[in-house]
Structure formats: C-alpha cells, structure tokens
KETOR-233873 format. One line per 4 residues: number of its first residue (from 1); their letters; for each residue x, y, z of C-alpha. Coordinates in nm, 4 decimals, decimal comma, always signed. Layout:
<nodes>
NUM> A> X/Y/Z | ...
</nodes>
This chain:
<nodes>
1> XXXX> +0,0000/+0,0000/+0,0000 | +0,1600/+0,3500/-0,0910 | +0,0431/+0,6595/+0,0050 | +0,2300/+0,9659/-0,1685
5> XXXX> +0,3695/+1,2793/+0,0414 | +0,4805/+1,6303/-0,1466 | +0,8500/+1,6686/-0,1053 | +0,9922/+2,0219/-0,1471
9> XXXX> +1,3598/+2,0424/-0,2804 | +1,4643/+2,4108/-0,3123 | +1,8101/+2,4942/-0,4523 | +1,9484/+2,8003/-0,3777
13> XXXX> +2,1739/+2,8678/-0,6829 | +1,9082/+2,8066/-0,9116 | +1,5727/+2,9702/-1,0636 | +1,3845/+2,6686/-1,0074
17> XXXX> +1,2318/+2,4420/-0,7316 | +1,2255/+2,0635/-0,7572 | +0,9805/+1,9147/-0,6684 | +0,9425/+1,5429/-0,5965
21> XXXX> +0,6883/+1,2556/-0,4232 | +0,7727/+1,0501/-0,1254 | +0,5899/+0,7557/-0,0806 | +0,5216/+0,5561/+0,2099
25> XXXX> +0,5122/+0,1819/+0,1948 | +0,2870/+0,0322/+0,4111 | +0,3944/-0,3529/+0,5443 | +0,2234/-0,5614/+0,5504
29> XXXX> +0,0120/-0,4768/+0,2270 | -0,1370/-0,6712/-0,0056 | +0,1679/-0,4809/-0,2324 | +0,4037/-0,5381/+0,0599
33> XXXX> +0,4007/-0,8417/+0,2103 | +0,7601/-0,8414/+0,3731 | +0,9431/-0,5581/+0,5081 | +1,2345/-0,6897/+0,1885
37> XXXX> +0,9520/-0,6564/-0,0540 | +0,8567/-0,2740/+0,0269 | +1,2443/-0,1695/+0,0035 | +1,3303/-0,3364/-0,3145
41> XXXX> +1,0572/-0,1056/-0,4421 | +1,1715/+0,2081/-0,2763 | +1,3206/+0,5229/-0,4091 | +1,5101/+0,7838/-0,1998
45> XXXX> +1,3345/+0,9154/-0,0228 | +1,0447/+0,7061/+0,0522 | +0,9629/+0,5759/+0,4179 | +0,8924/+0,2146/+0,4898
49> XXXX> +0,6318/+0,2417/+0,7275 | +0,5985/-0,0901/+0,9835 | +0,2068/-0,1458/+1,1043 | +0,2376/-0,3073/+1,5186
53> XXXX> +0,3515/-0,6281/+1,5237 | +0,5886/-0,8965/+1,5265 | +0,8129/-0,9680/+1,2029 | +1,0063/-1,2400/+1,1277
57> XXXX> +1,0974/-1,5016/+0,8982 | +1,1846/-1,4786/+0,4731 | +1,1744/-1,1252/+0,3724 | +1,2104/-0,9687/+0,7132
61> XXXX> +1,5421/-1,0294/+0,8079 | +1,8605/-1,0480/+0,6721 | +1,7100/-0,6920/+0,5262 | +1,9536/-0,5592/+0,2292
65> XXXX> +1,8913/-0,2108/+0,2756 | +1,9512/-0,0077/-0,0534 | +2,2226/+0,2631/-0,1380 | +1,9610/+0,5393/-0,1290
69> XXXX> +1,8690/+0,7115/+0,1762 | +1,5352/+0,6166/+0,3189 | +1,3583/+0,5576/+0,6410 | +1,2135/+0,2415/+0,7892
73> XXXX> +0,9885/+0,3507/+1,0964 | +0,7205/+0,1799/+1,3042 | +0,4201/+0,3160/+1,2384 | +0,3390/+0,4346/+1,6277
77> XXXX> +0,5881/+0,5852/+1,7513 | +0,6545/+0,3173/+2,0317 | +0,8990/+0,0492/+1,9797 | +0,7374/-0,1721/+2,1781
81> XXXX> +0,4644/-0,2060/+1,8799 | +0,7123/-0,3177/+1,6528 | +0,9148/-0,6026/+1,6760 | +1,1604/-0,7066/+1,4404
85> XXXX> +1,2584/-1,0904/+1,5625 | +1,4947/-1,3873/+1,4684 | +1,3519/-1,7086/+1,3039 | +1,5710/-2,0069/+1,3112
89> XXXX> +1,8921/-2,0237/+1,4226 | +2,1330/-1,7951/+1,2311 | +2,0370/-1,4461/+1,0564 | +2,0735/-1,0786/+1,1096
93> XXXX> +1,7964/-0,7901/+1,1123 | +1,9325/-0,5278/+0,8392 | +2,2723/-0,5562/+0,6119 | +2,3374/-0,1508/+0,5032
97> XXXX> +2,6377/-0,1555/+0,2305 | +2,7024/+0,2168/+0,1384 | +2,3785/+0,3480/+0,2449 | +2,4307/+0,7309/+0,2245
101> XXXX> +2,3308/+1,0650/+0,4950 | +1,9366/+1,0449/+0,5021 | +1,9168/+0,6529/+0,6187 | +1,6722/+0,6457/+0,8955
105> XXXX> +1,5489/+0,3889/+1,1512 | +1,2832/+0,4704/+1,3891 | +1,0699/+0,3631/+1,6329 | +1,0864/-0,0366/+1,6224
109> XXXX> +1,2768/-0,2925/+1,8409 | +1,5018/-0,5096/+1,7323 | +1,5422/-0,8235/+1,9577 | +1,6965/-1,1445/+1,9937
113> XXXX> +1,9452/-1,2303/+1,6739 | +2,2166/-1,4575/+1,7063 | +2,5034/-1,4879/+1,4095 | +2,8730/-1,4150/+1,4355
117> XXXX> +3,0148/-1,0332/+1,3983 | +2,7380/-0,7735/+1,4332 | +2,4130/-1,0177/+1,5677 | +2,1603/-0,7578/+1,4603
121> XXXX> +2,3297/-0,4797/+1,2756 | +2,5833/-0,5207/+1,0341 | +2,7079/-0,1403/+0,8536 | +2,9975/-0,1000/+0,6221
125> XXXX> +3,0719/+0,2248/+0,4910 | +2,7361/+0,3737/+0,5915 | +2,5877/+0,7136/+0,7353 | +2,3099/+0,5750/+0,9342
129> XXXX> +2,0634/+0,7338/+1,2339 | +1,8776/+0,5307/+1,4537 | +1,6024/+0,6796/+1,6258 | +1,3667/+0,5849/+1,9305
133> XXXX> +1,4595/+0,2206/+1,8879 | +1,5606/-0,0446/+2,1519 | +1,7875/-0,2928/+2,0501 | +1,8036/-0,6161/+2,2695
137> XXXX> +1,8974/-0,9552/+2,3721 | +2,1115/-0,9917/+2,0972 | +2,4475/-1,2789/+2,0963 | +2,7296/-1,2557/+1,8586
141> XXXX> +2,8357/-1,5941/+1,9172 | +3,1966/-1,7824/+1,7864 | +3,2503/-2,1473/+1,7300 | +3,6247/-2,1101/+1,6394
145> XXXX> +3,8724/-2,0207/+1,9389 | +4,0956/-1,8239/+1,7154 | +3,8369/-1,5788/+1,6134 | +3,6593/-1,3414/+1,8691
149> XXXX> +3,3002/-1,2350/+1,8306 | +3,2457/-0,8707/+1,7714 | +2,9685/-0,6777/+1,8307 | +2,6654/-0,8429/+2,0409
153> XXXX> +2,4386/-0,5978/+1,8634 | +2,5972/-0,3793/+1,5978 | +2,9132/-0,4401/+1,4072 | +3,0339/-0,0844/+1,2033
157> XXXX> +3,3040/-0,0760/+0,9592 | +3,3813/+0,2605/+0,8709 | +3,1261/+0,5006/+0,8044 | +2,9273/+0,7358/+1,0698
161> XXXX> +2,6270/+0,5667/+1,3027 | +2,4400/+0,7773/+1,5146 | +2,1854/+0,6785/+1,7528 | +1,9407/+0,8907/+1,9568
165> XXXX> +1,7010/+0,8123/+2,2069 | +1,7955/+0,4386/+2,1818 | +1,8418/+0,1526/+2,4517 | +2,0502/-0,1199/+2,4075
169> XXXX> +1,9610/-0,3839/+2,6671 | +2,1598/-0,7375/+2,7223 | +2,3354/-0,7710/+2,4083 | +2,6446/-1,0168/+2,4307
173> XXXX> +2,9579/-1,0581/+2,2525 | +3,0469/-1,4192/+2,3373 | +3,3566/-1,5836/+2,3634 | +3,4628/-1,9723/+2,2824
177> XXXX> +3,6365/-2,1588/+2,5034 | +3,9335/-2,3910/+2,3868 | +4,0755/-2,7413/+2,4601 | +3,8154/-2,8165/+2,7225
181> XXXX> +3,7463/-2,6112/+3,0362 | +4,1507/-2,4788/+3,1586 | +4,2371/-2,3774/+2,7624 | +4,2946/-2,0889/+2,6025
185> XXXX> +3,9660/-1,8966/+2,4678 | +3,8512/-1,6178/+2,2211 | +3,6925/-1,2962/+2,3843 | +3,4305/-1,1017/+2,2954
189> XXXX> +3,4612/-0,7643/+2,2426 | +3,1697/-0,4539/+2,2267 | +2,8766/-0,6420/+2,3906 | +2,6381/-0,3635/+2,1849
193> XXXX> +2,8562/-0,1983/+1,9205 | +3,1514/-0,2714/+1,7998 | +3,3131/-0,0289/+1,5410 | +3,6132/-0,0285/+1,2853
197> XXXX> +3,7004/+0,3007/+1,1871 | +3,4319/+0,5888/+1,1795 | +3,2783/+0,7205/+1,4126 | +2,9831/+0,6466/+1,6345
201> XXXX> +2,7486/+0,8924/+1,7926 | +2,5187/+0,8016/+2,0879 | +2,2493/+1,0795/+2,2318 | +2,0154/+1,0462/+2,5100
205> XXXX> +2,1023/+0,6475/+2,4582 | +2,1074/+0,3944/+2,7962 | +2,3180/+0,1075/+2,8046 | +2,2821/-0,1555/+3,0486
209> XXXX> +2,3633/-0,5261/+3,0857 | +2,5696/-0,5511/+2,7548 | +2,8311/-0,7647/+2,7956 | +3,1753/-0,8620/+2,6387
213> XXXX> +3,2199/-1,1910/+2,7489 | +3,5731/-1,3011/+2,7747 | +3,6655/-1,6915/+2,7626 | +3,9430/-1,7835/+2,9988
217> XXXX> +4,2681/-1,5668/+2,8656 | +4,0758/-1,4509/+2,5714 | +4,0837/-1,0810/+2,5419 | +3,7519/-0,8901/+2,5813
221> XXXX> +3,6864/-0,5338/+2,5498 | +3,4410/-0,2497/+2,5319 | +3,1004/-0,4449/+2,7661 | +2,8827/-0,2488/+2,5906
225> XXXX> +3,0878/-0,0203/+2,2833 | +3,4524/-0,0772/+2,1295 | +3,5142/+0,2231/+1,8498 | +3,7710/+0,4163/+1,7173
229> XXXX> +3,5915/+0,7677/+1,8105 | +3,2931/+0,7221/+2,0262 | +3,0868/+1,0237/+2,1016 | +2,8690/+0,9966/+2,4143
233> XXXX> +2,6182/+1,3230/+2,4853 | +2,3443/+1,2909/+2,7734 | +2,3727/+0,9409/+2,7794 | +2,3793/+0,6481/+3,0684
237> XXXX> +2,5893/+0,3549/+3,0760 | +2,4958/+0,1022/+3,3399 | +2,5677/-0,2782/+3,4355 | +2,8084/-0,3452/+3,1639
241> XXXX> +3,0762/-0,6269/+3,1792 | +3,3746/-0,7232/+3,0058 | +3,5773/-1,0391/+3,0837 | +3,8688/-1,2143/+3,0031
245> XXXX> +4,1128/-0,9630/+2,9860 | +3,8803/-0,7196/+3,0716 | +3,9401/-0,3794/+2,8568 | +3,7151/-0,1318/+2,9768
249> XXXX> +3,3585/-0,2527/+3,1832 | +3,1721/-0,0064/+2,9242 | +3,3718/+0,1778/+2,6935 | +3,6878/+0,0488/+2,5004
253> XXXX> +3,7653/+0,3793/+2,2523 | +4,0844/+0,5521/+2,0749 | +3,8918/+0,8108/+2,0959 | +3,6472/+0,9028/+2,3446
257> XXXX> +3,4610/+1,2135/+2,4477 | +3,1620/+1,1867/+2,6680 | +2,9797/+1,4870/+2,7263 | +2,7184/+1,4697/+3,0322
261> XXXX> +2,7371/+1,1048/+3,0780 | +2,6768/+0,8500/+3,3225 | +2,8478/+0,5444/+3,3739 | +2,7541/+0,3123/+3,7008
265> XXXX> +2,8177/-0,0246/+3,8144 | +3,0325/-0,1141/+3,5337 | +3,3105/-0,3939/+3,5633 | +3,6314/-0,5208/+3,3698
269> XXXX> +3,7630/-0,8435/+3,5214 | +3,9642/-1,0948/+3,4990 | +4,0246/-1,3899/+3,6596 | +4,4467/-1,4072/+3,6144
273> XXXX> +4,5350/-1,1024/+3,3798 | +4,5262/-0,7595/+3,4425 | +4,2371/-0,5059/+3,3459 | +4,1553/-0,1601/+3,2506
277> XXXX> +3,9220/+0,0414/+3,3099 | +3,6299/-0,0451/+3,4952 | +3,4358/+0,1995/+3,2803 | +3,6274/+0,3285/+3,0208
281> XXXX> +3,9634/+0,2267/+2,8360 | +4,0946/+0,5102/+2,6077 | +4,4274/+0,6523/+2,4358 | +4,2623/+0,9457/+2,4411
285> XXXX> +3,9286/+1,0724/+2,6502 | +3,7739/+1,4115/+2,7051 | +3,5199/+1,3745/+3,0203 | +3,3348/+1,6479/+3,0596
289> XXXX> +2,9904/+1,6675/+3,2983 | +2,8551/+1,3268/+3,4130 | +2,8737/+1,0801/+3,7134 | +3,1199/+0,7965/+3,7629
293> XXXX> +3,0071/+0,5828/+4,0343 | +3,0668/+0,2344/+4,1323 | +3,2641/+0,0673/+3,8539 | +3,5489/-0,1962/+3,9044
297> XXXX> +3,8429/-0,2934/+3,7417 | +4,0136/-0,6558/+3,8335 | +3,8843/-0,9242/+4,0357 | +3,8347/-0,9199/+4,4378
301> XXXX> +3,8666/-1,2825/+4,4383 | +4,1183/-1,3941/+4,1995 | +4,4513/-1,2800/+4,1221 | +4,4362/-1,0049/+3,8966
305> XXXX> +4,5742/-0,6388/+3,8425 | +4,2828/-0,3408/+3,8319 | +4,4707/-0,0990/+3,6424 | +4,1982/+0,2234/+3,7228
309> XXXX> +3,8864/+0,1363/+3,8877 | +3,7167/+0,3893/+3,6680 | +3,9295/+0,4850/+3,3653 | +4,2370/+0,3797/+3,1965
313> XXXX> +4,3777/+0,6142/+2,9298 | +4,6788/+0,7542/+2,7653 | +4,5739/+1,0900/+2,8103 | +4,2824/+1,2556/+2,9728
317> XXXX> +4,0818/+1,5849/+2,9906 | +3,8503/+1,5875/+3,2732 | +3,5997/+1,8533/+3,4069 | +3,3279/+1,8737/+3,6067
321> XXXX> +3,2687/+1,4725/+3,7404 | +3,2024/+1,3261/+4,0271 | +3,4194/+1,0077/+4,0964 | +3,2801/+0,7820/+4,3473
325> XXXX> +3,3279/+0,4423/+4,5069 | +3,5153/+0,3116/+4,2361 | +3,7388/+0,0064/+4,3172 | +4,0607/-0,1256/+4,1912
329> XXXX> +4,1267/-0,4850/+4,3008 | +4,4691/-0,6645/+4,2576 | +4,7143/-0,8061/+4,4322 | +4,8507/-0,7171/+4,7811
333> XXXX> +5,2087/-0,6089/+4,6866 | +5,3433/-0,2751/+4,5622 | +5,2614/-0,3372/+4,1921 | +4,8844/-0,2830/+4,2930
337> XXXX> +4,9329/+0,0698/+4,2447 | +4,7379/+0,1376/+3,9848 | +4,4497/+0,4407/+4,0058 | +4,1136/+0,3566/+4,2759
341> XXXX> +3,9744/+0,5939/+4,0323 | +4,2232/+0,7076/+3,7558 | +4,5127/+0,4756/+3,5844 | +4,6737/+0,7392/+3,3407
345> XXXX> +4,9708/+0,6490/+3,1058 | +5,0439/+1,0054/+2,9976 | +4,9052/+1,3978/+3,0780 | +4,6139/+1,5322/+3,2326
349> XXXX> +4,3920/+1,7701/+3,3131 | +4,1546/+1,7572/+3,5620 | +3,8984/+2,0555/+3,6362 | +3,6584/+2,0509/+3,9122
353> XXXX> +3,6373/+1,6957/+3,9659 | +3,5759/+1,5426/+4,2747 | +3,6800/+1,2063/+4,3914 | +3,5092/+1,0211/+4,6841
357> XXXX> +3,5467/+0,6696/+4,8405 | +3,7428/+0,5361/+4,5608 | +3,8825/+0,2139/+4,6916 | +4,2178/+0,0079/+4,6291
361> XXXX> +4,4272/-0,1981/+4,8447 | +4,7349/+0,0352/+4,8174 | +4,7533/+0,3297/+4,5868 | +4,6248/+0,7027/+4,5390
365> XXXX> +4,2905/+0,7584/+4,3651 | +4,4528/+0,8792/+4,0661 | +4,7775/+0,7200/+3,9313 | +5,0243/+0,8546/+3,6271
369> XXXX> +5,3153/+0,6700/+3,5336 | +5,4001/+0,9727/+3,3301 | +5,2800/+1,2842/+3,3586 | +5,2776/+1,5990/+3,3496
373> XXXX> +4,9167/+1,6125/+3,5449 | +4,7542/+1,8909/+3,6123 | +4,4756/+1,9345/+3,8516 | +4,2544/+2,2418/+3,9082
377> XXXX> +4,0357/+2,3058/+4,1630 | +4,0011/+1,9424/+4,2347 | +3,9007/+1,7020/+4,5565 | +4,0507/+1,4085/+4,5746
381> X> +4,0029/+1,1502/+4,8689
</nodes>
C-alpha cells in the first residue's frame, strides 16, 4: 500500500524548485508483504512504514537495505509495537552496504538475533541514524577459538552511526572456550557496538547489561561499545561487563569524548590477567559533565591487576565529574598501584572533579606513570 507525500527540494543557486513525491510503503500490504519486498521497491526518499507487530521469517530479516537514503519507521511511535525478531537459528535484522546521509530507523525494536560479527546490525561504509529504537537480547556468538566475536548488537566498519534516544539492553559478545574447560579462549569484544574506523554517535542512549564476554585468557573489550571515536552526549551507561582480559567494563575507545554522561556499576575483570578500566579504556578521553560511580576494574577474588577502577587512558581531559566508590582490586604487593579511580599512562587535566570513596588496596585515587598532570580546583580523597 503507498500513500504519496509532497516533497519540497529548493536549490538556492538556481531559478527553479524541484519538486518530488515521497511515498510511504505500508507492510504488511497486499503490495508489501515483507518488510524486503517494500524496500526493493523504494526510491530515496520514501519511508517504509511498519504497522504493530511482530516480524520475522523470509523477507524480514537479513534486510539488504539499498544505497539510497530512506527511512524504515514503526508506524506508532513506540517500539514496543514493533518487533523485528529472529527465526531459526542464524540471521541478522538489516545488512546496510554504502547506504548514504538520510538513512533512517525509527521507532521499532530489534530483539533477539544470534550470528557471528554484528548479531543484529551489520554497517559497512554507511551514514546511518537510529532513532527511538531499543535494541536487545542480541548474541554474537563464535565457534572457532581463534576468532573473537564482535559486536553483540551492531558491528560498524567505517562510516558514521548515530543513535538517539535508543536503549541497548543485554546484548552479548560471546567468547569460545578452547581445549576443554583450563584452555585458552577467544573474547568477545563490544557487547552492543563494535566499530572499525568511523565514528559512532550516541544521544540520550542507555546502556545496560551488555556484555563482552571473555573466555578464559581470551581478550575482551568495550562491555557495551569498542570504536575508534565514540561520542557519548546525555547518555547512561549502566551494568556493563567485560571479561577475560577485561578492557574497559563499558567503553573500550581511541577516541572518546563523553559529554554529560553517566556510567555506574560497570566492571572489567579478569580472573588471572590484568584489566583496565572499569568503565572506560581510552588513548585518548575528554570527560566532561557526568557521574562515575561504582565501577570496578580486576577481580576481588582472583589474582588479577585493576589498572583504574574507573578509567584507563593515555591521556585525559577531565571537568566537572564526580568520581565515586570506584574500586581497583589486585594483588597485595606494591605493583597494585594502579588508580582507585584514575590509571593514566600520559598527561592530564583535571577541572573541578571530585573524587570520593574510591577504593584500592594500596595506591592514590589517581595514578600517572608519566605525567605531566595537572589538577585544578580538584578534591581528591
């Protein structure tokens, strides 16, 4: 079923206007049975408009999206109408390949999907926003111990994603254990998103129970996003977990900056290595506004090195946080000095931050093993 709307183009170095028709393409329709069948017949432009409901099976997964910008929206407004949902035992939600500034996804959930890199998402060289969608229960799962899983929910290669007014809830990037129960493993890395290259964008998002699931030494990082630049405005990550040799509980980043964000109750353990970051791991990380409260880095239990209860990074500018009751754990000796709050590997500045109740067994709440590090108008515990 199509229904046309009057799109306006007006050029501003030319005499005349363009004028064009977007349609929207209602599925199901007798024309549009499957979600596939209404974007093969798209033009940009054109919205593919989702009635409430459940889809799944042929034609509405494993979606090729085209290389023309439109937008595939649930019809509502709530997510929780539509449902976009795994049949059988392998398959992804969408594919994008070179889909261009103007790709839109709104208002749907996408839930339970369970193949190898990228379980619901997969985006190569895209420009991509998702809107008002919740993205869940997702597993990139790996049944080869020399490969790690990347990406519970999204994998990006290149490209720009940007997501507003999304949750991401209990995605998993799992890793495989090797040679029975004592061998070496694969990790998981970016329980949500994982990203190569590009850049991803996250506004007035929550994250909470992702997890990058380590598997014995296997290396894990990011529990809920690994990227090269991550960009984190008004957002709140909580309850996210990386293992193995945990690399930030939350964030794993070259580049991070995090703009009036939350992260709580985040861990990065290990059960014999050390780890980094209980919320964030980054070369390089601007913090600026937000709460830091109750992550971990290492393992209380076991013997491993928590190198920053909080954050690990190369270098670091900080204003305006609150650090609080953030733990290292390691071993009793000397070498457990490594940051209750703070593990820094080059300069910093730190602005009005305060530090509270950040807890190690030896060591200062913020540790440089270079410096210089500059602090203004800080408290620290």
């Amino acid at each position: 079923m199509r229904f046309q709307n009057l799109l306006v183009v007006v050029s501003s170095g030319a005499a005349l206007t363009s004028v064009a028709l977007a349609d929207e393409l209602f599925v199901p329709s007798p024309e549009f049975p499957t979600i596939q069948a209404a974007i093969d017949a798209s033009v940009a432009g054109d919205e593919v408009v989702l009635l409430s409901g459940t889809f799944s099976g042929s034609g509405n997964m494993d979606l090729r999206m085209p290389r023309w910008p439109i937008t595939i929206r649930g019809e509502t407004g709530d997510p929780a109408d539509v449902i976009i949902e795994r049949s059988g035992s392998q398959g992804r939600a969408m594919i994008f390949a070179s889909s261009p500034l103007g790709t839109v996804v709104a208002d749907l959930t996408i839930s339970r999907f369970f193949p190898l890199d990228g379980a619901a998402i997969f985006a190569s060289n895209s420009e991509i926003l998702f809107d008002n969608c919740v993205i869940q229960d997702n597993r990139a799962d790996m049944d080869d111990c020399s490969i790690r899983s990347r990406g519970g929910a999204v994998m990006q290669r290149n490209g720009v994603l940007r997501f507003v007014d999304c949750v991401f809830r209990n995605n998993q990037a799992s890793g495989t254990t090797c040679n029975g129960s004592g061998g070496m493993g694969s990790g998981g890395s970016g329980g949500a998103i994982y990203a190569e290259g590009g850049q991803t964008i996250l506004e007035r998002c929550q994250l909470d129970g992702n997890a990058g699931a380590g598997a014995q030494l296997g290396s894990s990082a990011g529990g809920a996003i690994v990227g090269g630049r991550v960009v984190l405005i008004d957002s709140i990550l909580v309850g996210n977990v990386t293992g193995g040799r945990g690399i930030g509980g939350a964030v794993s980043a070259g580049e991070l900056v995090s703009i009036n964000t939350d992260f709580i109750d985040n861990v990065a353990y290990a059960s014999d290595a050390p780890t980094r970051g209980g919320a964030i791991a980054a070369s390089q990380a601007t913090i600026i506004g937000g709460r830091i409260i109750g992550n971990r880095s290492g393992d209380p239990v076991f013997a491993s090195e928590g190198r920053g209860g909080a954050v690990f990074a190369d270098t670091l500018e900080m204003a305006n946080v609150v650090l609080v009751n953030n733990r290292a754990f390691g071993y009793s000796g000397p070498e457990d000095v490594h940051g209750r709050a703070i593990r820094l590997r080059g300069e910093a500045t730190l602005t009005n931050v305060l530090f509270l109740d950040n807890q190690s067994r030896t060591g200062d709440a913020l540790y440089a093993v270079e410096g210089p590090v500059q602090l203004n108008n800080c408290i620290v515990d």
